[in-house]
C-alpha positions as protocol buffer text, in pm:
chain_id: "A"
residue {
  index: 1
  type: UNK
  ca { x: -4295 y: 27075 z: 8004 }
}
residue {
  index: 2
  type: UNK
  ca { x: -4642 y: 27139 z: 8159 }
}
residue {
  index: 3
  type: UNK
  ca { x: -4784 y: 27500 z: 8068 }
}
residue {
  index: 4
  type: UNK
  ca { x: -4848 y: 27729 z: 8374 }
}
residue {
  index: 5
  type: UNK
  ca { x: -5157 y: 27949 z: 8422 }
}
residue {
  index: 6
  type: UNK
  ca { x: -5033 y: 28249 z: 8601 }
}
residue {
  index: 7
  type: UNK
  ca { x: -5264 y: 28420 z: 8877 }
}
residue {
  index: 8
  type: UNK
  ca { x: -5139 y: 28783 z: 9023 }
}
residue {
  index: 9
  type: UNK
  ca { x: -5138 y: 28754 z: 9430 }
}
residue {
  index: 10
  type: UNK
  ca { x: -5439 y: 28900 z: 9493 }
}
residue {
  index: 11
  type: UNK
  ca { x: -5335 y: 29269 z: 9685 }
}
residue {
  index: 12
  type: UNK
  ca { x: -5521 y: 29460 z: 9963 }
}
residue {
  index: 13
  type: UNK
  ca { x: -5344 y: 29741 z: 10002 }
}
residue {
  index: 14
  type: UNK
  ca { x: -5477 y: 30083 z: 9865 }
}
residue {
  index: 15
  type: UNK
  ca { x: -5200 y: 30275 z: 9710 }
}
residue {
  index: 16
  type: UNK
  ca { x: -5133 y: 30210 z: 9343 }
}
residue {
  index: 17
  type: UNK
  ca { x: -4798 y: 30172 z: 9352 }
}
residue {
  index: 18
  type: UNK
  ca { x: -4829 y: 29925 z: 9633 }
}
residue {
  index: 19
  type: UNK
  ca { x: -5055 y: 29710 z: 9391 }
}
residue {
  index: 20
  type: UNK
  ca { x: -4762 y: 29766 z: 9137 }
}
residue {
  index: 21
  type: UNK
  ca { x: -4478 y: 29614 z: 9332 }
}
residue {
  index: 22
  type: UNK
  ca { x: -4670 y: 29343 z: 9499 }
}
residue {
  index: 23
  type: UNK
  ca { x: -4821 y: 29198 z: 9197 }
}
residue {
  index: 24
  type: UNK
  ca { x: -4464 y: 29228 z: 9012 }
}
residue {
  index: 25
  type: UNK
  ca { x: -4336 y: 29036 z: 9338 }
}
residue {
  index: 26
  type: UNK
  ca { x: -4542 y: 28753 z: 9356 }
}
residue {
  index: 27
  type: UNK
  ca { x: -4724 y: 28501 z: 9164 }
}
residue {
  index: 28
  type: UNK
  ca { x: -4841 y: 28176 z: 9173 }
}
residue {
  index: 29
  type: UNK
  ca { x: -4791 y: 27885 z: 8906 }
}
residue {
  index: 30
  type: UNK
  ca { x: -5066 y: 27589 z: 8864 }
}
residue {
  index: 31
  type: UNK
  ca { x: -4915 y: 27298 z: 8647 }
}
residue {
  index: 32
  type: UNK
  ca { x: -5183 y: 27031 z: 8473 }
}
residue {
  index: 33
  type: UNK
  ca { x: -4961 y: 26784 z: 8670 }
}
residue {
  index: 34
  type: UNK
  ca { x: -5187 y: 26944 z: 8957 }
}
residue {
  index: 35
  type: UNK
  ca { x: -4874 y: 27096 z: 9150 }
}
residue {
  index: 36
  type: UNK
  ca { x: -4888 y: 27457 z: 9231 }
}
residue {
  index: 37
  type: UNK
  ca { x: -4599 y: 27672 z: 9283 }
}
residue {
  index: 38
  type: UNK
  ca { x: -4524 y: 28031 z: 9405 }
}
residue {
  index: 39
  type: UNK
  ca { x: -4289 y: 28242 z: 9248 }
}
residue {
  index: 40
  type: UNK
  ca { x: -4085 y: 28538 z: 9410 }
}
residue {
  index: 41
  type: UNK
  ca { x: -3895 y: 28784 z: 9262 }
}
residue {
  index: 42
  type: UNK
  ca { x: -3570 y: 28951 z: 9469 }
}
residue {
  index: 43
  type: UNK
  ca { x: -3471 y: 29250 z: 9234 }
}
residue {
  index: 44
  type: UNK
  ca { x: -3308 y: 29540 z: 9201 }
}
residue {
  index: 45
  type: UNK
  ca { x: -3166 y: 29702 z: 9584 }
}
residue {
  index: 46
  type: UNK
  ca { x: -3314 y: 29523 z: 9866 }
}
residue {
  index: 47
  type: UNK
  ca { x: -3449 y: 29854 z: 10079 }
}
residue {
  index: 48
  type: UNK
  ca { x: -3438 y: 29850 z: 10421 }
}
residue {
  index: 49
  type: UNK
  ca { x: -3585 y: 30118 z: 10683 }
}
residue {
  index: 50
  type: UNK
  ca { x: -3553 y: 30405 z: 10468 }
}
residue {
  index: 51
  type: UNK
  ca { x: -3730 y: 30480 z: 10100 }
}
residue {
  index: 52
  type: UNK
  ca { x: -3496 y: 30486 z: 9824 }
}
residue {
  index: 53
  type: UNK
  ca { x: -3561 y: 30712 z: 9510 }
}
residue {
  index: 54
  type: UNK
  ca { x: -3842 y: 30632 z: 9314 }
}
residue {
  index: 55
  type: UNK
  ca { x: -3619 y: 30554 z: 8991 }
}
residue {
  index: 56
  type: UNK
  ca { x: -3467 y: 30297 z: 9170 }
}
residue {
  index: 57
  type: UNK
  ca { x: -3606 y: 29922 z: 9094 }
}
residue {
  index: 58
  type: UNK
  ca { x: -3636 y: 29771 z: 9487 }
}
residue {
  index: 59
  type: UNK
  ca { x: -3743 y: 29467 z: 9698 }
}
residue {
  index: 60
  type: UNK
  ca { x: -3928 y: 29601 z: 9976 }
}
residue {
  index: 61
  type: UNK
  ca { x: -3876 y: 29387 z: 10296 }
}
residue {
  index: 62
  type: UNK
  ca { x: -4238 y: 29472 z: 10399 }
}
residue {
  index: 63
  type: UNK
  ca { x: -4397 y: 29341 z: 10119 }
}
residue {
  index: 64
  type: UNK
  ca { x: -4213 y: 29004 z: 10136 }
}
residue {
  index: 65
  type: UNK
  ca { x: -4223 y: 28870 z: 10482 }
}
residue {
  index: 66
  type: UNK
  ca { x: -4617 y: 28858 z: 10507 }
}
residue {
  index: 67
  type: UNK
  ca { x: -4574 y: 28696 z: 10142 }
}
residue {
  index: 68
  type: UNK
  ca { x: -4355 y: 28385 z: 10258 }
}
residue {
  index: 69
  type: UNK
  ca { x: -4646 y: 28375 z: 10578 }
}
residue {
  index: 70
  type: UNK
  ca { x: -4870 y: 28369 z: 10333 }
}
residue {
  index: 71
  type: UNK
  ca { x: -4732 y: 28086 z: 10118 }
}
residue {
  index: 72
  type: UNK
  ca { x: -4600 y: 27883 z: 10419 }
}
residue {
  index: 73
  type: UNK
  ca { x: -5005 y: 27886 z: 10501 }
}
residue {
  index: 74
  type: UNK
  ca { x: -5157 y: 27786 z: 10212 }
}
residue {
  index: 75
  type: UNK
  ca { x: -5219 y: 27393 z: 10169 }
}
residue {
  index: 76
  type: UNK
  ca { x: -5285 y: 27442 z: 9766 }
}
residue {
  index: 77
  type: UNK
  ca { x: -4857 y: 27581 z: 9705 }
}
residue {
  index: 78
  type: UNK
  ca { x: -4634 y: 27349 z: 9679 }
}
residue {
  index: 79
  type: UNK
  ca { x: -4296 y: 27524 z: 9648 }
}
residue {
  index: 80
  type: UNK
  ca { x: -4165 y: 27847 z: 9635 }
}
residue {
  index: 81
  type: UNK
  ca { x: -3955 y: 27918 z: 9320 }
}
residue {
  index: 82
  type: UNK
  ca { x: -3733 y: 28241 z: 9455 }
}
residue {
  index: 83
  type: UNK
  ca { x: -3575 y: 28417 z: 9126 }
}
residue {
  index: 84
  type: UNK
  ca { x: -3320 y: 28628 z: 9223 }
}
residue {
  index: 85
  type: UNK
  ca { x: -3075 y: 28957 z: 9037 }
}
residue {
  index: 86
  type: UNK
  ca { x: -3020 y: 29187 z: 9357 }
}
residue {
  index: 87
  type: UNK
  ca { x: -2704 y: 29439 z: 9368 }
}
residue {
  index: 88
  type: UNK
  ca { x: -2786 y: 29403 z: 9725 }
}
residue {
  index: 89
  type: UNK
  ca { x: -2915 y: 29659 z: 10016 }
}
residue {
  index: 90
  type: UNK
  ca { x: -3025 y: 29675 z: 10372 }
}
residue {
  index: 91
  type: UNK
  ca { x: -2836 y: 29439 z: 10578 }
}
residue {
  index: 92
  type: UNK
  ca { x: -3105 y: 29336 z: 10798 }
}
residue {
  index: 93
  type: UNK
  ca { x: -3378 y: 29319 z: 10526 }
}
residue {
  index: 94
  type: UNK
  ca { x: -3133 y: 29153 z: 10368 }
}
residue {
  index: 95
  type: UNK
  ca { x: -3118 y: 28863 z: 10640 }
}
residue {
  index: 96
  type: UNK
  ca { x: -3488 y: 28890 z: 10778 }
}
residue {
  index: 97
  type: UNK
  ca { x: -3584 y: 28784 z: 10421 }
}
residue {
  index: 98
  type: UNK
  ca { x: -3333 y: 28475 z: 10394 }
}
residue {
  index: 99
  type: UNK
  ca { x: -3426 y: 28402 z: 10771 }
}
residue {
  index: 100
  type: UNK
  ca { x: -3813 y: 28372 z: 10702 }
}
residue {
  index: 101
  type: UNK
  ca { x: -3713 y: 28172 z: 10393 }
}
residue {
  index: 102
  type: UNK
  ca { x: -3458 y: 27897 z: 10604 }
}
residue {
  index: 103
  type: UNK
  ca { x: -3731 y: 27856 z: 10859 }
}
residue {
  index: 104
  type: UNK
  ca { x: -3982 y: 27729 z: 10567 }
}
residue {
  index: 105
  type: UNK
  ca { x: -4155 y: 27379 z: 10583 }
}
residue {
  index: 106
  type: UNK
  ca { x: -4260 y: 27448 z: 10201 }
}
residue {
  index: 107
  type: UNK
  ca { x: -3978 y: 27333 z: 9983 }
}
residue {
  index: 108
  type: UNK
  ca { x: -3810 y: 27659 z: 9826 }
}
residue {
  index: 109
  type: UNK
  ca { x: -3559 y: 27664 z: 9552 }
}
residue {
  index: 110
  type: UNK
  ca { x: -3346 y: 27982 z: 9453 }
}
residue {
  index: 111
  type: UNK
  ca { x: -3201 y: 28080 z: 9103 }
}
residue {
  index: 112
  type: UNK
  ca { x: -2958 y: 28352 z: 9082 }
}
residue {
  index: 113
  type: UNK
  ca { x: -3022 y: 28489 z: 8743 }
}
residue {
  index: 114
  type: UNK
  ca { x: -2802 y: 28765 z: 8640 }
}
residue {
  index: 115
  type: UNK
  ca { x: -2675 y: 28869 z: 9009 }
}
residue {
  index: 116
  type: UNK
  ca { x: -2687 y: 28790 z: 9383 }
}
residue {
  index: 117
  type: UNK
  ca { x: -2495 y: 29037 z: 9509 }
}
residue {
  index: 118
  type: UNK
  ca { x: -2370 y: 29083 z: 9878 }
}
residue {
  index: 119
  type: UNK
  ca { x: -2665 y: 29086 z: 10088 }
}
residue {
  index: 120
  type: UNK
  ca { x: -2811 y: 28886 z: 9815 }
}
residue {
  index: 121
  type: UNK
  ca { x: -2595 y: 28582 z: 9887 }
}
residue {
  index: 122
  type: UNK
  ca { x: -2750 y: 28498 z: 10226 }
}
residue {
  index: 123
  type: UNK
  ca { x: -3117 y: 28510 z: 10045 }
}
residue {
  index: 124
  type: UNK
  ca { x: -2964 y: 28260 z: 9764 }
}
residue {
  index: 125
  type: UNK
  ca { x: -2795 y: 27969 z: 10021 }
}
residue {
  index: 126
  type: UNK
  ca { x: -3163 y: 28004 z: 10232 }
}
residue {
  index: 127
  type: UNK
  ca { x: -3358 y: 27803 z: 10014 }
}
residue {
  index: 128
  type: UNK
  ca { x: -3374 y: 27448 z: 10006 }
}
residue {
  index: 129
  type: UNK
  ca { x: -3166 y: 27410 z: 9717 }
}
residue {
  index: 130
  type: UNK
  ca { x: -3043 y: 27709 z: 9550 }
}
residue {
  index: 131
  type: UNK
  ca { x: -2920 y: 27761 z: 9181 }
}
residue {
  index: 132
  type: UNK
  ca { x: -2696 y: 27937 z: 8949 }
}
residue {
  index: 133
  type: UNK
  ca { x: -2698 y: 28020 z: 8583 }
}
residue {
  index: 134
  type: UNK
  ca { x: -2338 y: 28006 z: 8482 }
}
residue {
  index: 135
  type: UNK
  ca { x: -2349 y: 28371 z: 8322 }
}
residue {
  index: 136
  type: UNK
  ca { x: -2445 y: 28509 z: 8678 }
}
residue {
  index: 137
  type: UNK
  ca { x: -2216 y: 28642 z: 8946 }
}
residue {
  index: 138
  type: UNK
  ca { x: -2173 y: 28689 z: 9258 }
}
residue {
  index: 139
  type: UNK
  ca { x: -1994 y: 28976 z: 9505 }
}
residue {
  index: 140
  type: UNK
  ca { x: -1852 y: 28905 z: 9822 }
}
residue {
  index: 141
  type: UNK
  ca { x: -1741 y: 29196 z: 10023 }
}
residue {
  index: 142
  type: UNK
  ca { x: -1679 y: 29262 z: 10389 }
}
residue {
  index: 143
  type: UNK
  ca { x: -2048 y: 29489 z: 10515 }
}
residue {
  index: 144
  type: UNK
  ca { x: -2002 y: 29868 z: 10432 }
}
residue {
  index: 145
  type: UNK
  ca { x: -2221 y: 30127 z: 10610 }
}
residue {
  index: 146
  type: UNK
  ca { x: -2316 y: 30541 z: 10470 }
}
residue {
  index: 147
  type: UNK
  ca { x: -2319 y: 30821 z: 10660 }
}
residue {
  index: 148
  type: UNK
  ca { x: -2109 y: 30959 z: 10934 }
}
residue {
  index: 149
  type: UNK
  ca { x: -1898 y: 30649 z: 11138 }
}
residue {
  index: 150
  type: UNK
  ca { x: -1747 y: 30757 z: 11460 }
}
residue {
  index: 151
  type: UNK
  ca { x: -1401 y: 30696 z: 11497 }
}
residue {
  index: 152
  type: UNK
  ca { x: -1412 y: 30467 z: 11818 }
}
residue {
  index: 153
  type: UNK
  ca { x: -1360 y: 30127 z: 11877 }
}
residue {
  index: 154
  type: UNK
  ca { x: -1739 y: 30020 z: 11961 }
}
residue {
  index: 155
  type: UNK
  ca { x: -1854 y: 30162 z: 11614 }
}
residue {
  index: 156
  type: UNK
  ca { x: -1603 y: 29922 z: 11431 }
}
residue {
  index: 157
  type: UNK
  ca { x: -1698 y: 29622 z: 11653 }
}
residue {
  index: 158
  type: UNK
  ca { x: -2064 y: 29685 z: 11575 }
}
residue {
  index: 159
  type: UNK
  ca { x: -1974 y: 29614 z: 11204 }
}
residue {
  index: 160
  type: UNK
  ca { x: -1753 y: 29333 z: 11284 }
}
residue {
  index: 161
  type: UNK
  ca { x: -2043 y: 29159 z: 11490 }
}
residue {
  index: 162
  type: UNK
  ca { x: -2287 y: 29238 z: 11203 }
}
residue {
  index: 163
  type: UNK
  ca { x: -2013 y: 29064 z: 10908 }
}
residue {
  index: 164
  type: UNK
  ca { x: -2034 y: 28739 z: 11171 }
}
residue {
  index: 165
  type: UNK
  ca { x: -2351 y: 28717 z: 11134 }
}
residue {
  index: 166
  type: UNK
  ca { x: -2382 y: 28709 z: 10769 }
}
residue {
  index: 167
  type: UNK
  ca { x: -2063 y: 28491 z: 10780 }
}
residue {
  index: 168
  type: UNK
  ca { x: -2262 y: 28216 z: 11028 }
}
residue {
  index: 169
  type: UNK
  ca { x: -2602 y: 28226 z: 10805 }
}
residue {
  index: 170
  type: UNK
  ca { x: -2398 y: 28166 z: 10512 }
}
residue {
  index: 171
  type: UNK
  ca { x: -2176 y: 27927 z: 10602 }
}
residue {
  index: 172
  type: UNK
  ca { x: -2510 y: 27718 z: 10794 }
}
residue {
  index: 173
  type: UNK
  ca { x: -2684 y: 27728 z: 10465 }
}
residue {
  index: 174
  type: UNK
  ca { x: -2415 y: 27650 z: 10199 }
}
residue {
  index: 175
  type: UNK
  ca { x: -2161 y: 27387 z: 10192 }
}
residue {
  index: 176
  type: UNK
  ca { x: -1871 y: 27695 z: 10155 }
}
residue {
  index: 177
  type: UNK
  ca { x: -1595 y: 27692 z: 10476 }
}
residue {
  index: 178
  type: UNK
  ca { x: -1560 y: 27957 z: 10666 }
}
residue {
  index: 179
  type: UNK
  ca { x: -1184 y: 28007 z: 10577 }
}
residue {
  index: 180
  type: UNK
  ca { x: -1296 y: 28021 z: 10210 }
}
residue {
  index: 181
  type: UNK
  ca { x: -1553 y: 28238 z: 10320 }
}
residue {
  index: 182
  type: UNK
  ca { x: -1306 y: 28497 z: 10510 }
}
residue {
  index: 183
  type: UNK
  ca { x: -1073 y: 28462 z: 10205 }
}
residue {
  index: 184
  type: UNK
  ca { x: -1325 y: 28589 z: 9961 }
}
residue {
  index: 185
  type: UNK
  ca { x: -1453 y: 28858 z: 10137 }
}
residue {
  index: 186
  type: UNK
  ca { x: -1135 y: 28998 z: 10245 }
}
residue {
  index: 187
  type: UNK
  ca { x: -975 y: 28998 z: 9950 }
}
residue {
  index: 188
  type: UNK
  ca { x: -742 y: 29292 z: 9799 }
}
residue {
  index: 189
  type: UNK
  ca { x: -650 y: 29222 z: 9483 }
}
residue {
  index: 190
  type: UNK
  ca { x: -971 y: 29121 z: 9269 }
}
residue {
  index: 191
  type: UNK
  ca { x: -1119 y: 29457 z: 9247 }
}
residue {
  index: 192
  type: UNK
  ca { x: -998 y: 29818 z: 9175 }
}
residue {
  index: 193
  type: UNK
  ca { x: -1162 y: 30044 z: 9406 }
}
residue {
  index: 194
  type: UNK
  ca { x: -1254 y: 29784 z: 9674 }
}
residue {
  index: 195
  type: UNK
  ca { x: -1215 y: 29463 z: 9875 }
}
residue {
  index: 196
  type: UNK
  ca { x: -1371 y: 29142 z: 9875 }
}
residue {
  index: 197
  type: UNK
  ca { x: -1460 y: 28885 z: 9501 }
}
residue {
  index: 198
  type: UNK
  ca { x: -1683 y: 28887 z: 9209 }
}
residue {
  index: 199
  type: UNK
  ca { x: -1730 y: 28524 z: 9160 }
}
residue {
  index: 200
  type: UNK
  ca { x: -1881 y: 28342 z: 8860 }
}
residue {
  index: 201
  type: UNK
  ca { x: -2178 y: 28019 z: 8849 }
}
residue {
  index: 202
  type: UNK
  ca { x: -1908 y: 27767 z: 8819 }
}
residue {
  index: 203
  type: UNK
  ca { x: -1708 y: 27911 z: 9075 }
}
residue {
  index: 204
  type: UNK
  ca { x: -1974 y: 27972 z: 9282 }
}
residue {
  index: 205
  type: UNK
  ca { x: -2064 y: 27551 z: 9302 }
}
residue {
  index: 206
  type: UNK
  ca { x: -1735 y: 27511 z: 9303 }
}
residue {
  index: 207
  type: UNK
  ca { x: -1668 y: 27666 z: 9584 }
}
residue {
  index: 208
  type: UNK
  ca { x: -1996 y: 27518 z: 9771 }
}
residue {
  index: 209
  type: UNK
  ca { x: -2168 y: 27831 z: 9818 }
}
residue {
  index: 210
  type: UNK
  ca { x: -2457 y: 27754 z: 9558 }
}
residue {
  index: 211
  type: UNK
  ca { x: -2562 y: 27419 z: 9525 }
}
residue {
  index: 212
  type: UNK
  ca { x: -2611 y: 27302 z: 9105 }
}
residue {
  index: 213
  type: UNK
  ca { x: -2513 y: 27535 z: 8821 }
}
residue {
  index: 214
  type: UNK
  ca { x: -2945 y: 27575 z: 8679 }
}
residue {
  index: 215
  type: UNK
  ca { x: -3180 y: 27796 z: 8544 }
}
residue {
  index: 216
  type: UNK
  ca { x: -3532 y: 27812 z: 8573 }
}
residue {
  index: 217
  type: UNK
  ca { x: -3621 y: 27440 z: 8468 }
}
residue {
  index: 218
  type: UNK
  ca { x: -3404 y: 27236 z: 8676 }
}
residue {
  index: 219
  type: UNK
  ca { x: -3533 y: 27448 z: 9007 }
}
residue {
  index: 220
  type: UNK
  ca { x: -3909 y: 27364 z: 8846 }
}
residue {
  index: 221
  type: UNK
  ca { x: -3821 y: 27011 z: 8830 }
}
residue {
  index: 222
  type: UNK
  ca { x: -3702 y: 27005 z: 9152 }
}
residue {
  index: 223
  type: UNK
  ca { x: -3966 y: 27145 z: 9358 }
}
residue {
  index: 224
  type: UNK
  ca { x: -4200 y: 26944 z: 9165 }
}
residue {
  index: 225
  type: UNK
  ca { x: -3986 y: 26627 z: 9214 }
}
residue {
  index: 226
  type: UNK
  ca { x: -4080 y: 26752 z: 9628 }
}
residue {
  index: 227
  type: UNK
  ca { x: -4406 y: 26696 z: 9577 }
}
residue {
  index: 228
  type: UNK
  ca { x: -4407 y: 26364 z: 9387 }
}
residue {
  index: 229
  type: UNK
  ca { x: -4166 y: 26217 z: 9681 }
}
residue {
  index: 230
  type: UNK
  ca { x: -4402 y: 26361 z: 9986 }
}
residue {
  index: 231
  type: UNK
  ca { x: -4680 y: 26172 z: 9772 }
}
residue {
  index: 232
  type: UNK
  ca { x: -4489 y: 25878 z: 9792 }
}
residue {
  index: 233
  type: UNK
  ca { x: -4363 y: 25869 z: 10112 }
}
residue {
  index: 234
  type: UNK
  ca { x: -4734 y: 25948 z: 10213 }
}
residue {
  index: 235
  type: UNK
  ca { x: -4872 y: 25606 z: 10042 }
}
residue {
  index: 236
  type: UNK
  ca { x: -4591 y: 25438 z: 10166 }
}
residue {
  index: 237
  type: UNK
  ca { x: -4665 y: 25511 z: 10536 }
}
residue {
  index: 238
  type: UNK
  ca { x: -5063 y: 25448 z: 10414 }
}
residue {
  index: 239
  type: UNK
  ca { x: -4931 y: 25127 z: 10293 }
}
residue {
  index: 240
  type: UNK
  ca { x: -4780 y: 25063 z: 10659 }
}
């Protein structure tokens, strides 16, 4: 296995903390194979419009879209290696995050180490191939919202739209069925004080919903394996 030199993203923001969470976010990878990859972390609660507490571990929305621009940009990266152990968060950080990441050119692979927890699940099936260690799991609930709910028929159809569109993204990016889909998330009987299923790596390829039980080599090898067939196909067509 090659042995990576690891640069921090370089960071112009001014606030300390910033610098803190942006350089724990993102780094790049150079191989001596001459590949260079990019590495992002998706940890902790996925935070949304509002802060949460400061002893809370987060992945700030803000801070990774003009990331994946940046990558997507740069001619020297190669791939995108997306390590992932989220208990979930913000709905539509959730899905801005795994949208920016689907509409990619750079080949991206996803490891779920640990967790990929509910909004976490449509940020795992975005990448171009996506893996699971088999220790890691994976919950699948219907979408739950805080704070006051008024009791009328709109408010409940608001949620139901915003569970369809999870349900589409997922089901467009994994090889899961919807029906196995709807089954998981609406199930009663798999946990105590809620519905929906904590599902395991096997399971979870079973299933369809991740695509190879992996860790952190095989989604290396992969993207690199990207790169070697572009150069291929390129002196192929040369060849032409």
């Amino acid at each position: 296995m090659d042995i990576f030199s690891i640069k921090k993203e370089e960071n112009t923001g001014t606030s300390s903390k910033n610098e803190a969470v942006s350089e724990s976010t993102a780094t790049t990878l150079s191989g001596k194979d001459g590949i260079t990859l990019s590495c992002l972390t998706v940890i902790g609660q996925i935070e949304g419009h509002y802060l949460l507490s400061e002893n809370q571990k987060t992945t700030k929305y803000e801070h990774v879209l003009p990331l994946l621009a940046a990558v997507e940009e740069n001619p020297e990266v190669d791939g995108l290696l997306v390590l992932i152990n989220t208990v979930g968060g913000d709905v539509e950080a959730g899905l801005a995050i795994a949208e920016m990441l689907a509409s990619m050119q750079t080949p991206t692979a996803s490891v779920v180490i640990g967790g990929g927890h509910s909004i976490g699940i449509p940020i795992a099936v975005s990448c171009s191939r996506s893996f699971i260690v088999p220790s890691a799991t994976m919950t699948i609930h219907p979408v739950r919202t805080n704070g006051t709910i008024l009791g009328v028929p709109q408010a409940f159809a608001g949620l139901e739209k915003m569970q369809s569109r999870i349900t589409r993204f997922i089901t467009a990016h994994s090889h899961i069925t919807e029906e196995n889909l709807h089954r998981l998330i609406f199930r009663t009987d798999e946990m105590a004080t809620d519905v929906g299923s904590i599902i395991d790596g096997k399971e979870a390829v079973a299933l369809g919903l991740i695509d190879e039980i992996g860790g952190l080599a095989g989604a290396m090898a992969w993207l690199r394996s990207q790169k070697q067939r572009k150069s291929v196909c390129g002196k192929e067509n040369e060849h032409q």
